[in-house]
PDB file of N, CA, C, O and CB in Angstrom:
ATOM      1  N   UNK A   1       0.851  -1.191   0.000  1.00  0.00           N
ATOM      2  CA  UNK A   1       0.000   0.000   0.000  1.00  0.00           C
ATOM      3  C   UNK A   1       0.879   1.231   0.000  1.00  0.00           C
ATOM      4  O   UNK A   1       2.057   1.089   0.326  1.00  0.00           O
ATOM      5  CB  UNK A   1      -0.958   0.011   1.220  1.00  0.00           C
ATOM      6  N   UNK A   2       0.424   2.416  -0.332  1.00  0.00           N
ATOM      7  CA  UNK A   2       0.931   3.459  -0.493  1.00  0.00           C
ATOM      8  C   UNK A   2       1.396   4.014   0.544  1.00  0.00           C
ATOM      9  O   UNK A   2       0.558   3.987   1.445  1.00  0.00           O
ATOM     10  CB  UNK A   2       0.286   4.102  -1.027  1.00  0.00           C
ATOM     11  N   UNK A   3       2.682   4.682   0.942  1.00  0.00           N
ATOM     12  CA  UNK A   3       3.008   5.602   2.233  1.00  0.00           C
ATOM     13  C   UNK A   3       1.791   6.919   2.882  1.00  0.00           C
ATOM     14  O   UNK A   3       1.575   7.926   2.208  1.00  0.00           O
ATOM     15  CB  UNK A   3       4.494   6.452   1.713  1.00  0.00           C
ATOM     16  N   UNK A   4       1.317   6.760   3.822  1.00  0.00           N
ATOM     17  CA  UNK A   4      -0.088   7.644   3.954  1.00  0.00           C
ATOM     18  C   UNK A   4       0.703   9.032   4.623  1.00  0.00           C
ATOM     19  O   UNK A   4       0.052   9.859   5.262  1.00  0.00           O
ATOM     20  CB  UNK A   4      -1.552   6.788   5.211  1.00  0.00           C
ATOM     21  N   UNK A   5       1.954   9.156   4.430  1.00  0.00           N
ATOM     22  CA  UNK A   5       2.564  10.698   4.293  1.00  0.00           C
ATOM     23  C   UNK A   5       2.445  11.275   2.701  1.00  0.00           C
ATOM     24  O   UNK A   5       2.075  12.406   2.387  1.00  0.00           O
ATOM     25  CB  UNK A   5       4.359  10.686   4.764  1.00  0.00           C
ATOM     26  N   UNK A   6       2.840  10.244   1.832  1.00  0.00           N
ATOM     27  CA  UNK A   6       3.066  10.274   0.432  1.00  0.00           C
ATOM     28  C   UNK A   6       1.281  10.994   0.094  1.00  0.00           C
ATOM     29  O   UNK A   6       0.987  12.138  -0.253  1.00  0.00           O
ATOM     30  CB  UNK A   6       3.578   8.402  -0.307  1.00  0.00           C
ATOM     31  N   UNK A   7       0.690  10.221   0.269  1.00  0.00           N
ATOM     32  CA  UNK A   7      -0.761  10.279  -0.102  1.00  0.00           C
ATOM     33  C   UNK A   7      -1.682  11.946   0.994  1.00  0.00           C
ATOM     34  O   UNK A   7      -2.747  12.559   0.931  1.00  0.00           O
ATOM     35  CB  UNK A   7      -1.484   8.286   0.474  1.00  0.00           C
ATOM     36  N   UNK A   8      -0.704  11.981   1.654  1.00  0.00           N
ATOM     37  CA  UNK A   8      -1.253  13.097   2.182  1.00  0.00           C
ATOM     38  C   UNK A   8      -0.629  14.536   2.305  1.00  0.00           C
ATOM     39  O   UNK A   8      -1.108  15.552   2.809  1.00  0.00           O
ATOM     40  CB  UNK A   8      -1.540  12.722   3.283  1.00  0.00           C
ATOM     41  N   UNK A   9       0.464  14.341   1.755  1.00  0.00           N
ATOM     42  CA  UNK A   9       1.511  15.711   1.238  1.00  0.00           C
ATOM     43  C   UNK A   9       0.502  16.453  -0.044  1.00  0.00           C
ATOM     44  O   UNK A   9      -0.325  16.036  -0.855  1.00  0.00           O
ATOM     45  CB  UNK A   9       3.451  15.003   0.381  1.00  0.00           C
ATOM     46  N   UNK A  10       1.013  17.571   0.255  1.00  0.00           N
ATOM     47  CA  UNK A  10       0.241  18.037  -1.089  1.00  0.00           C
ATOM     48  C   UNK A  10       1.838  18.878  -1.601  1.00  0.00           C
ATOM     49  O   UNK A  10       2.850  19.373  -1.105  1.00  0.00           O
ATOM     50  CB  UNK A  10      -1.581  19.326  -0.764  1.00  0.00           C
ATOM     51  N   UNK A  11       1.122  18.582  -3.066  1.00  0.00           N
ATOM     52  CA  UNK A  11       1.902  18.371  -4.756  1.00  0.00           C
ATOM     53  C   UNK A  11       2.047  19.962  -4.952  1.00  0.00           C
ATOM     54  O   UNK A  11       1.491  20.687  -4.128  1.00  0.00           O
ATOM     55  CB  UNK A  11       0.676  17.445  -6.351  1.00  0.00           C
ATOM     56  N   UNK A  12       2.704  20.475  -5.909  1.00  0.00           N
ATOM     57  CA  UNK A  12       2.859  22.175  -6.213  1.00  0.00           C
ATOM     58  C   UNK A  12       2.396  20.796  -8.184  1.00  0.00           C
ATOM     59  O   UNK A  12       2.900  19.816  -8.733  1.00  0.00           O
ATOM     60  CB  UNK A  12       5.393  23.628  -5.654  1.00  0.00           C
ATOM     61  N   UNK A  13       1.125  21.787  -8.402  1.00  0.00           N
ATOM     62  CA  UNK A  13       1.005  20.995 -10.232  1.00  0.00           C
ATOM     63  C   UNK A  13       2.310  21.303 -10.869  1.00  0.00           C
ATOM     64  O   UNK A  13       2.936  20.471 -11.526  1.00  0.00           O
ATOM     65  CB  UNK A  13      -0.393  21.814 -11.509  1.00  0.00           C
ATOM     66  N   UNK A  14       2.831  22.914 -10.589  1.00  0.00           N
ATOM     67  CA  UNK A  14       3.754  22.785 -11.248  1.00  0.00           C
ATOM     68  C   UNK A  14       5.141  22.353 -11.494  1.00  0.00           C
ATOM     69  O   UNK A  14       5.899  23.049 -12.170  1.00  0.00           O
ATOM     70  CB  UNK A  14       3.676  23.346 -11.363  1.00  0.00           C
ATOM     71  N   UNK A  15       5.549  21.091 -10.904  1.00  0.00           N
ATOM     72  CA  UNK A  15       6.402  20.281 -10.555  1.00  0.00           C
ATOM     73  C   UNK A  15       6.134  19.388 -11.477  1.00  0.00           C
ATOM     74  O   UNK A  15       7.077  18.693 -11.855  1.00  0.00           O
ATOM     75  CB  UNK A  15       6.414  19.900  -9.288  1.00  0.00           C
ATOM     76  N   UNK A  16       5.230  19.242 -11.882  1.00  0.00           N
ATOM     77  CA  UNK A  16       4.114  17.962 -12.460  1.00  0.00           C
ATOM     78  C   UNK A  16       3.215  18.139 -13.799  1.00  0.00           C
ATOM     79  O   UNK A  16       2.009  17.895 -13.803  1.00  0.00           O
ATOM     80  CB  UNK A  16       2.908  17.706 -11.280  1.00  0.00           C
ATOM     81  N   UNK A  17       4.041  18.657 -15.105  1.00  0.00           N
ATOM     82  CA  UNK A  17       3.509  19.084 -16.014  1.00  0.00           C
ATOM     83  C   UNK A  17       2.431  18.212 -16.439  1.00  0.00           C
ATOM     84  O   UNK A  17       1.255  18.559 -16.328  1.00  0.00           O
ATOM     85  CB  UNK A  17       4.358  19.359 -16.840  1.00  0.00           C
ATOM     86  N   UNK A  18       2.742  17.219 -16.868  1.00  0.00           N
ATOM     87  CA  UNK A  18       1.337  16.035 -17.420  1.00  0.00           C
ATOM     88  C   UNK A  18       0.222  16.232 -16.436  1.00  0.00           C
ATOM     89  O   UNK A  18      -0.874  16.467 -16.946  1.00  0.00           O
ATOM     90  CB  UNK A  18       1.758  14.091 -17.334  1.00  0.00           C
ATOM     91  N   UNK A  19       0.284  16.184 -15.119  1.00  0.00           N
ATOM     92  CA  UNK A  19      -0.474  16.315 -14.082  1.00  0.00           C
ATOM     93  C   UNK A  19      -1.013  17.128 -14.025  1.00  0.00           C
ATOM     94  O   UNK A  19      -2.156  16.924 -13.617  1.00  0.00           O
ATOM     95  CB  UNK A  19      -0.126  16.252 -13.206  1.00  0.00           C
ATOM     96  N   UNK A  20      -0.632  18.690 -14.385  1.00  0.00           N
ATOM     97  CA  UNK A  20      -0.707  19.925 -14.797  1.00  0.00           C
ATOM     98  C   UNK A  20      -1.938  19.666 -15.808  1.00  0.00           C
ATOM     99  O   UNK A  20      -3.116  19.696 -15.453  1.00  0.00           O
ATOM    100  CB  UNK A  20       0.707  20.516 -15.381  1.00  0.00           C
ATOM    101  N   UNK A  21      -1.618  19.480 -16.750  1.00  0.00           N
ATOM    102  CA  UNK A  21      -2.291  19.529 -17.945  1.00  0.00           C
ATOM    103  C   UNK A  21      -3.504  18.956 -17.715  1.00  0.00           C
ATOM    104  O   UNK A  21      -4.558  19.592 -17.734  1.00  0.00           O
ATOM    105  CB  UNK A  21      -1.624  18.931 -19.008  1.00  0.00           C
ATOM    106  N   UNK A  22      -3.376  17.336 -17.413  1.00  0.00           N
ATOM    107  CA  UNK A  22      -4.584  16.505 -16.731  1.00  0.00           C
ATOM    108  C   UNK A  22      -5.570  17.025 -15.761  1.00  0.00           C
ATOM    109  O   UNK A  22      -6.676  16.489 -15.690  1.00  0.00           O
ATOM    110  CB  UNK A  22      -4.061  15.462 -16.024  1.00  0.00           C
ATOM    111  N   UNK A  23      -5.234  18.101 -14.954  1.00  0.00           N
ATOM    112  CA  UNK A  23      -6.048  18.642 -13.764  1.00  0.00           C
ATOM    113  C   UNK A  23      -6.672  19.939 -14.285  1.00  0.00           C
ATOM    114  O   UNK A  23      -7.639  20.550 -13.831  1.00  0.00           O
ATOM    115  CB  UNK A  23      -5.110  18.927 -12.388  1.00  0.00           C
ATOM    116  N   UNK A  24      -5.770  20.267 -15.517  1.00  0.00           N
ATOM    117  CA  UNK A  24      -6.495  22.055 -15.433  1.00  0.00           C
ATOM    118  C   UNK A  24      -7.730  22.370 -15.695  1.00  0.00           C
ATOM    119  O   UNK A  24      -8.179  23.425 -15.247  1.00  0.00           O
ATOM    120  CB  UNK A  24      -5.950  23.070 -16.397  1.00  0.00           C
ATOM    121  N   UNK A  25      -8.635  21.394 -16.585  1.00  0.00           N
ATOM    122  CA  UNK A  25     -10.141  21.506 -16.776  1.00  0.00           C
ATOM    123  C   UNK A  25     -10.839  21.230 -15.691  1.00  0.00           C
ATOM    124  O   UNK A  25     -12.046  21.433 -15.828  1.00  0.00           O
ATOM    125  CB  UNK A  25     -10.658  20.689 -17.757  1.00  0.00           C
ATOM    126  N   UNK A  26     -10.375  20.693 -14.278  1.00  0.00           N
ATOM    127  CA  UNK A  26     -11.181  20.211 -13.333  1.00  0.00           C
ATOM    128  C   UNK A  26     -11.035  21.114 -11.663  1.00  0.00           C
ATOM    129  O   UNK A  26     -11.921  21.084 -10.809  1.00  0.00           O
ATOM    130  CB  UNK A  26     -10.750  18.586 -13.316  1.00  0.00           C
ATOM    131  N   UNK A  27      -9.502  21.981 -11.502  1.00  0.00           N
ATOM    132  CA  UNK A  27      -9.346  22.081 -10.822  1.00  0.00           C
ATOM    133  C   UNK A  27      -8.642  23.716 -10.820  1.00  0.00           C
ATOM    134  O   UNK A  27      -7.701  23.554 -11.597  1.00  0.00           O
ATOM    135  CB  UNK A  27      -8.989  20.974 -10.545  1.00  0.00           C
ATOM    136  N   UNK A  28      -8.602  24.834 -10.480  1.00  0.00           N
ATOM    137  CA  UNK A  28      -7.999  25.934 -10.510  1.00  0.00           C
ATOM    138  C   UNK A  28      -6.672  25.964  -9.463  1.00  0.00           C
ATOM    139  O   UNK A  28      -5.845  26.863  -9.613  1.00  0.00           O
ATOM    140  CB  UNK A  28      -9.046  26.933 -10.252  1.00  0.00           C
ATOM    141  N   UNK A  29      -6.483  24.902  -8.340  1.00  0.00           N
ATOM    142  CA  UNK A  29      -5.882  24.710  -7.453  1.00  0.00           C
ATOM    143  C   UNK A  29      -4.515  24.634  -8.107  1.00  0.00           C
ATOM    144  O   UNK A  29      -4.447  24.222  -9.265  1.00  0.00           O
ATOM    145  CB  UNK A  29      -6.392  23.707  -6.722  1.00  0.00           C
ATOM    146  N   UNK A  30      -3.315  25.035  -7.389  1.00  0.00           N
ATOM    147  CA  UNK A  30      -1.775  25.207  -7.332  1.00  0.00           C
ATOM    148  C   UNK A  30      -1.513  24.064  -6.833  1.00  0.00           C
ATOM    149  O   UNK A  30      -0.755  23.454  -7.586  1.00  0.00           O
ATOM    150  CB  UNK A  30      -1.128  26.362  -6.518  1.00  0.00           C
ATOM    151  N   UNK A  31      -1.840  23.356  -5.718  1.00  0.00           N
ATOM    152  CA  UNK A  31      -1.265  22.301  -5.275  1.00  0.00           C
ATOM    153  C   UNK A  31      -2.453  20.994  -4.674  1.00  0.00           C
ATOM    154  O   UNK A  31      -3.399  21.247  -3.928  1.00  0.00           O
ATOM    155  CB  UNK A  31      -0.263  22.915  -4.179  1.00  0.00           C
ATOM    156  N   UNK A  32      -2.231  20.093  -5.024  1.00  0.00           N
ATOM    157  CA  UNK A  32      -3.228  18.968  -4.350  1.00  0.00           C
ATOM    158  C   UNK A  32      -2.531  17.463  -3.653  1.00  0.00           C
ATOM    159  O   UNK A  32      -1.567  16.829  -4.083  1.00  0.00           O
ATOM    160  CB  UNK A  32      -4.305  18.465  -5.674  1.00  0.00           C
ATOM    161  N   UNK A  33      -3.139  17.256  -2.798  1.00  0.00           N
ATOM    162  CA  UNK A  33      -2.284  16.154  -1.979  1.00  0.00           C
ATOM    163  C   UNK A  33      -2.669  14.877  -2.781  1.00  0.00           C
ATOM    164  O   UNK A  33      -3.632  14.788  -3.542  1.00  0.00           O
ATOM    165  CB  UNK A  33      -2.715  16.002  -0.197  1.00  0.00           C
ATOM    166  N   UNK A  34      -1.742  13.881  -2.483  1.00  0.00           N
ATOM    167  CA  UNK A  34      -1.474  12.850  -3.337  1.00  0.00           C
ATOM    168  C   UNK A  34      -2.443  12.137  -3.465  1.00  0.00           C
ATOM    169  O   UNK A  34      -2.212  11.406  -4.428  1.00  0.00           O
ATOM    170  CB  UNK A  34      -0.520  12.149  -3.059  1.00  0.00           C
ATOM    171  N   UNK A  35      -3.881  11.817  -2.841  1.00  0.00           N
ATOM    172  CA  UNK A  35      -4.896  11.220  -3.685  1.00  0.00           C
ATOM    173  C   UNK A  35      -5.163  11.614  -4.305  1.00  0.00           C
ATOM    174  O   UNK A  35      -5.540  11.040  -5.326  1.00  0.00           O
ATOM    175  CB  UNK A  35      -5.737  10.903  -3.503  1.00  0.00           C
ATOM    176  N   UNK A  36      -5.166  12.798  -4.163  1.00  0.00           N
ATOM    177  CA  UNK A  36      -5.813  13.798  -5.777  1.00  0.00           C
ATOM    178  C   UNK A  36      -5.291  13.519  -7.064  1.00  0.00           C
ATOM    179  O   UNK A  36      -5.790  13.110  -8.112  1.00  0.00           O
ATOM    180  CB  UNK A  36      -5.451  15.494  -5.799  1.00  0.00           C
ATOM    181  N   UNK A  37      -3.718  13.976  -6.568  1.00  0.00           N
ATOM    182  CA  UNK A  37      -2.949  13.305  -7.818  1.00  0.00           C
ATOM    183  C   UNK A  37      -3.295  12.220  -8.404  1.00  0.00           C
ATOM    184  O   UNK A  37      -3.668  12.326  -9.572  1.00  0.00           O
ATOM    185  CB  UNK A  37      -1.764  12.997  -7.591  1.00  0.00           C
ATOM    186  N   UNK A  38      -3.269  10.606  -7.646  1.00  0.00           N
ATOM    187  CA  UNK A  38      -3.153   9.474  -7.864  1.00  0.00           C
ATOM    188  C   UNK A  38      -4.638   9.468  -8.674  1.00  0.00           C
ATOM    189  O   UNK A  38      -4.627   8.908  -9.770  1.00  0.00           O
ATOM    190  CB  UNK A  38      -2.816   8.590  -6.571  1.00  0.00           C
ATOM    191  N   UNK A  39      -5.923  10.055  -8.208  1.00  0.00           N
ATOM    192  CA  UNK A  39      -7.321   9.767  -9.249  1.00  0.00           C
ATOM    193  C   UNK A  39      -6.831  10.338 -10.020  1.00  0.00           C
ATOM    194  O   UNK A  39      -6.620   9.661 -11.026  1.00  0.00           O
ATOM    195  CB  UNK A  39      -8.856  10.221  -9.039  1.00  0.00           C
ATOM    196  N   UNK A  40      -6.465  11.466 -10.085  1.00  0.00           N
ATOM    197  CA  UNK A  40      -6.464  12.043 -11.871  1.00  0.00           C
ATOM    198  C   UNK A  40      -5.157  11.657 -12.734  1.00  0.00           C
ATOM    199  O   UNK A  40      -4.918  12.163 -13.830  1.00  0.00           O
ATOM    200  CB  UNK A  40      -6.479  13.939 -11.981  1.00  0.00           C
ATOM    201  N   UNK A  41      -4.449  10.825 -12.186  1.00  0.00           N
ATOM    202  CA  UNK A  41      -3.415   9.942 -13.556  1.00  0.00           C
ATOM    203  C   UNK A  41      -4.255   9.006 -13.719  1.00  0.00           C
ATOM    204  O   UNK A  41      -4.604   8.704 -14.860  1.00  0.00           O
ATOM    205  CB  UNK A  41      -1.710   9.177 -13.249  1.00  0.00           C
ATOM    206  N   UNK A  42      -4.923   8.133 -12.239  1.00  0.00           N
ATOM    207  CA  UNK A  42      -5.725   6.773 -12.718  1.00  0.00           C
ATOM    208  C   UNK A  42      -6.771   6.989 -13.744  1.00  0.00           C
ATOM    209  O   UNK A  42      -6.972   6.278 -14.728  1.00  0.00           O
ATOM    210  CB  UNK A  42      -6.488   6.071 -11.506  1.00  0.00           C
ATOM    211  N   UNK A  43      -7.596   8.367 -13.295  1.00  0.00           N
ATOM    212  CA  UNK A  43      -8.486   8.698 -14.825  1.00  0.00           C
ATOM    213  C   UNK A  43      -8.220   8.610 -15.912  1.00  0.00           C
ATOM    214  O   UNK A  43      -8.965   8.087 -16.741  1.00  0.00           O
ATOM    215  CB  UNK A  43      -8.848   9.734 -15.101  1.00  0.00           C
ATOM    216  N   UNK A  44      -6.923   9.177 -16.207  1.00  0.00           N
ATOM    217  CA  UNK A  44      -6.429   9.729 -17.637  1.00  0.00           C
ATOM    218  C   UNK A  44      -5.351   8.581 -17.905  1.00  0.00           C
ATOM    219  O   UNK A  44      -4.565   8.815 -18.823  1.00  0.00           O
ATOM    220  CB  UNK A  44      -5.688  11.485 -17.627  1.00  0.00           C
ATOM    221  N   UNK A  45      -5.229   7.519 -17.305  1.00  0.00           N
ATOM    222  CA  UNK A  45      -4.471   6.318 -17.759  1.00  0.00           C
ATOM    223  C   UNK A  45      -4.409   6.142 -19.302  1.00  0.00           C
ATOM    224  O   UNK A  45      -3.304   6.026 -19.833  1.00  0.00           O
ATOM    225  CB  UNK A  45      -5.107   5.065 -17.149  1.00  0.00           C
ATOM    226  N   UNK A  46      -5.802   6.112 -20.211  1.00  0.00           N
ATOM    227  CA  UNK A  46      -5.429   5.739 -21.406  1.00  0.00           C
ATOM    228  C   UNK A  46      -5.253   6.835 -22.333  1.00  0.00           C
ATOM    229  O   UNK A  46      -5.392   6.637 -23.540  1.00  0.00           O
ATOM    230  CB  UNK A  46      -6.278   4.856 -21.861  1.00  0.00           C
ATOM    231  N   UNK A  47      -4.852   8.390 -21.704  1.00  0.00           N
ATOM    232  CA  UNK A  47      -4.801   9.213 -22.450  1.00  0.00           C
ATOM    233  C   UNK A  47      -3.511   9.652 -22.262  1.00  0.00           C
ATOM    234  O   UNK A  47      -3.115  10.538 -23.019  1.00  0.00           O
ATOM    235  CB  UNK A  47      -5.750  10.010 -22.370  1.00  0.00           C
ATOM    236  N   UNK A  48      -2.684   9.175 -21.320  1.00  0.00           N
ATOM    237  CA  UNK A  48      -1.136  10.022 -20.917  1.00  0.00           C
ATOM    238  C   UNK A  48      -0.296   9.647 -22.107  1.00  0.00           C
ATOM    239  O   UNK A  48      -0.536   8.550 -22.612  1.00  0.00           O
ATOM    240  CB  UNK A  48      -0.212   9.435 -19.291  1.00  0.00           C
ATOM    241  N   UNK A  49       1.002  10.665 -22.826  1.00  0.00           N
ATOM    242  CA  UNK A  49       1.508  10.575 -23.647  1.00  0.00           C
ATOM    243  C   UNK A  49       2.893   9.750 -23.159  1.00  0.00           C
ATOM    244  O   UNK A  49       3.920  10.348 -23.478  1.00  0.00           O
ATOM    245  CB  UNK A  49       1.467  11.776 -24.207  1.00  0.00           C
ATOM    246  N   UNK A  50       2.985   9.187 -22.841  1.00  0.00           N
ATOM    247  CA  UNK A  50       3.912   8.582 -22.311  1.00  0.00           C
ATOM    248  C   UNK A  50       5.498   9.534 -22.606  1.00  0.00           C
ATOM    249  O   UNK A  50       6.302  10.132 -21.890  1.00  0.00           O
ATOM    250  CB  UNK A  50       3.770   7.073 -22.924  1.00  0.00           C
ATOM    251  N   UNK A  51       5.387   9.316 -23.720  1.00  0.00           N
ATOM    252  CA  UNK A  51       6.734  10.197 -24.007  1.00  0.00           C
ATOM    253  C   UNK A  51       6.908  11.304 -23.590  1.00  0.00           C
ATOM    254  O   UNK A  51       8.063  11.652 -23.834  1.00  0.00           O
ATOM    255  CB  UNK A  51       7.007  10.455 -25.174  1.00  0.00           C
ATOM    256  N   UNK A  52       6.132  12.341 -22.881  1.00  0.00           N
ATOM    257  CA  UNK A  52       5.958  13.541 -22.913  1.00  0.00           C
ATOM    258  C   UNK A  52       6.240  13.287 -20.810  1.00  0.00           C
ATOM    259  O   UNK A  52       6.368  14.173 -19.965  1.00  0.00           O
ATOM    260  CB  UNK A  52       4.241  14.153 -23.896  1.00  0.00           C
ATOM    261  N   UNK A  53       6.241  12.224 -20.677  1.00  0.00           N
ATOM    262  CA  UNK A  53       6.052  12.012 -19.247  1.00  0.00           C
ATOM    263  C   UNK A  53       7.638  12.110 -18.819  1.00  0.00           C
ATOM    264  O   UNK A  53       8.272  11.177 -19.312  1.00  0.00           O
ATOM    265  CB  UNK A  53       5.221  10.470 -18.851  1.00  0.00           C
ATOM    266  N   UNK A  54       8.385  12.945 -18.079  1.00  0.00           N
ATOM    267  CA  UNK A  54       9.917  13.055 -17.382  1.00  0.00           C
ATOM    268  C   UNK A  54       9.994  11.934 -16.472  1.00  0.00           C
ATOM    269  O   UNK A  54       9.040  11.314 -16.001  1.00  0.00           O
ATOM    270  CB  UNK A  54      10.230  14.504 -16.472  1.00  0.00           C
ATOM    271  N   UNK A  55      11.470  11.698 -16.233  1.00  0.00           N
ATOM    272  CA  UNK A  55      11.928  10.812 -15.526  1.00  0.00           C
ATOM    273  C   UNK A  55      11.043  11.061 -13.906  1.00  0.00           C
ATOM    274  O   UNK A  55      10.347  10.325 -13.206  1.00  0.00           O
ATOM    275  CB  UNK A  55      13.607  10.972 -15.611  1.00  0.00           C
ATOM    276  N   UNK A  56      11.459  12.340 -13.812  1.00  0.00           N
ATOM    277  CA  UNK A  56      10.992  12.661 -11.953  1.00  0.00           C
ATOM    278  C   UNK A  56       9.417  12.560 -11.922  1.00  0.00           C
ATOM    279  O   UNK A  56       8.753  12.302 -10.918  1.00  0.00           O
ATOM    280  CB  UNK A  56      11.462  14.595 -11.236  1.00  0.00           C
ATOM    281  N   UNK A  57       8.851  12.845 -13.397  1.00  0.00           N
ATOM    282  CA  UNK A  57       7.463  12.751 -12.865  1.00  0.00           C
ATOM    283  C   UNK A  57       6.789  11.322 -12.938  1.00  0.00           C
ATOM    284  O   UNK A  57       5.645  11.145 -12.520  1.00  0.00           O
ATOM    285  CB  UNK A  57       6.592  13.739 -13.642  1.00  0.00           C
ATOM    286  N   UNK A  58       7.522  10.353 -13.468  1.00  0.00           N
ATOM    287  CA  UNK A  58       7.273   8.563 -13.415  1.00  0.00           C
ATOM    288  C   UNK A  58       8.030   8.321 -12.120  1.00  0.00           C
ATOM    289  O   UNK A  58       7.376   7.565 -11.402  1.00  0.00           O
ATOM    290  CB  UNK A  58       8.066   7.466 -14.909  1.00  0.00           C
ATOM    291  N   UNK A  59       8.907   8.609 -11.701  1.00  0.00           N
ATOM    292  CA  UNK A  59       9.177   8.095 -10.048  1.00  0.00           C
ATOM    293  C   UNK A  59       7.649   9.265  -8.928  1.00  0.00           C
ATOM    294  O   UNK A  59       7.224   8.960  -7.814  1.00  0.00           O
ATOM    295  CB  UNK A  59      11.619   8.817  -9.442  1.00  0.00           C
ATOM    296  N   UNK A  60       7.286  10.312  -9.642  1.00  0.00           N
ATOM    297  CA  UNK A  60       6.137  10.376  -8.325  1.00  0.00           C
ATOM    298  C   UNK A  60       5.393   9.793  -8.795  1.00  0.00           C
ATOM    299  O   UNK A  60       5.096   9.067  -7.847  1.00  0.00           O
ATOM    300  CB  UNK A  60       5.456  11.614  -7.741  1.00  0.00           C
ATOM    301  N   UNK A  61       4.366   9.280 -10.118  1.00  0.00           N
ATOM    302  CA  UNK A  61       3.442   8.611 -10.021  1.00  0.00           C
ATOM    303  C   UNK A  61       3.900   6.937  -9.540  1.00  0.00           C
ATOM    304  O   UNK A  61       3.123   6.064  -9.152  1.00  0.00           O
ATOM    305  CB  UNK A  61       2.762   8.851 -11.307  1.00  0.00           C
ATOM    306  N   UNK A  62       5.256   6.840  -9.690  1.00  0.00           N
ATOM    307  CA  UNK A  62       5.093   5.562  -8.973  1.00  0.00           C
ATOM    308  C   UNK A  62       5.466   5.445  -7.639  1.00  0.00           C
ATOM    309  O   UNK A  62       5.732   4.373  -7.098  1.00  0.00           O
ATOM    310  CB  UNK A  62       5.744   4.615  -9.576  1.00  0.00           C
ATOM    311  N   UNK A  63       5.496   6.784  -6.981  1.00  0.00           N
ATOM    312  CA  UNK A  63       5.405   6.892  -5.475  1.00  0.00           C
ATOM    313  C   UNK A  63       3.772   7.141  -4.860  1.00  0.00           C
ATOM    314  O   UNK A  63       3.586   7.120  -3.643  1.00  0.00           O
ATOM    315  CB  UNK A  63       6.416   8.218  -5.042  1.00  0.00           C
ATOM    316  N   UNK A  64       2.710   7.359  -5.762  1.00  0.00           N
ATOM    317  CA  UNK A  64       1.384   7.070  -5.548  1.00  0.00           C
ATOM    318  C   UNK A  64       0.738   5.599  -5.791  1.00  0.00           C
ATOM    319  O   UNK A  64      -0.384   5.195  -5.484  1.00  0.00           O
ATOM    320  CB  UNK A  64       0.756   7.970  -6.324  1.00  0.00           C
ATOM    321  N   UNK A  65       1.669   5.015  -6.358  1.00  0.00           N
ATOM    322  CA  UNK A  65       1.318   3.257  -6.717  1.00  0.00           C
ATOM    323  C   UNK A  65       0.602   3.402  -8.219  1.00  0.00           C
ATOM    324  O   UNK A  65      -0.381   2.684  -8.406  1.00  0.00           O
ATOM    325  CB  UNK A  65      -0.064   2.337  -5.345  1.00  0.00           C
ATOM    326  N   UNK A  66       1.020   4.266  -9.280  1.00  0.00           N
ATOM    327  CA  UNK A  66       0.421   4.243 -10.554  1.00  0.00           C
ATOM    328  C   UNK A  66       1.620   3.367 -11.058  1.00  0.00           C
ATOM    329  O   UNK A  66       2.791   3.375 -10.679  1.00  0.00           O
ATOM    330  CB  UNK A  66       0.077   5.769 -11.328  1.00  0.00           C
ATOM    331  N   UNK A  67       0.879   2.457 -12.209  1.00  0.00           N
ATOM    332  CA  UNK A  67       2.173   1.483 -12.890  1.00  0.00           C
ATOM    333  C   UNK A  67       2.115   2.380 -14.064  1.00  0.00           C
ATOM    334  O   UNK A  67       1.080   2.755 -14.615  1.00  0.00           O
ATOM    335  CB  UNK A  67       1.917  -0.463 -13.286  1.00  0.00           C
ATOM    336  N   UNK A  68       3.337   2.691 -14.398  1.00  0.00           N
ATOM    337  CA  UNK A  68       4.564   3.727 -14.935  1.00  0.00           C
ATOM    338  C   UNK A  68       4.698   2.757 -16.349  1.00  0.00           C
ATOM    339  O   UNK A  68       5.471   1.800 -16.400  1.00  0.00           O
ATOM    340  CB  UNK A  68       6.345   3.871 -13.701  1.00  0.00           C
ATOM    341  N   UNK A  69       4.089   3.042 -17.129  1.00  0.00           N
ATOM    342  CA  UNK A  69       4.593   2.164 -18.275  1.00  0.00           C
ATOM    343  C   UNK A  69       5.956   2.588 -18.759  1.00  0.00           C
ATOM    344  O   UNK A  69       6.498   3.596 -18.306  1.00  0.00           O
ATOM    345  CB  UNK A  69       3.612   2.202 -19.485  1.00  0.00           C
ATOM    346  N   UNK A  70       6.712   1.552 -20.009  1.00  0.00           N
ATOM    347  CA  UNK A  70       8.423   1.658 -19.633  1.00  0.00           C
ATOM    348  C   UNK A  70       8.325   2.924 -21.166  1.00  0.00           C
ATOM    349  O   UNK A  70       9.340   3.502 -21.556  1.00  0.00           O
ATOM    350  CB  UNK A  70       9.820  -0.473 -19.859  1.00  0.00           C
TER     351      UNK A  70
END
């Protein structure tokens, strides 16, 4: 299971461009704590560009327990 510090820190989006992008129609917020994060990659699972995804931002979604395709 996920670290429940991890899941309860809150995120700055802009650290987190894909995440960024994924949240901006839903949310006006600067920063959201890590469930937040973790639903809105799990939402947009079959829409993330993979390539467009940075090294640091596939080690935080896989510090929320999202599987990080290679």
């Amino acid at each position: 299971m996920n670290d429940p510090a991890t899941m309860h820190t809150l995120y700055r989006l802009a650290d987190y461009p894909v995440l960024a992008s994924l949240a901006q129609g839903g949310t006006k917020a600067s920063k959201l704590d890590g469930r937040a994060c973790r639903y809105i990659y799990e939402a947009a699972l079959p829409r993330i560009d993979w390539q467009a995804v940075s090294a640091s931002e596939r080690a935080f979604m896989h510090s929320l327990g999202i599987e990080v395709k290679p």
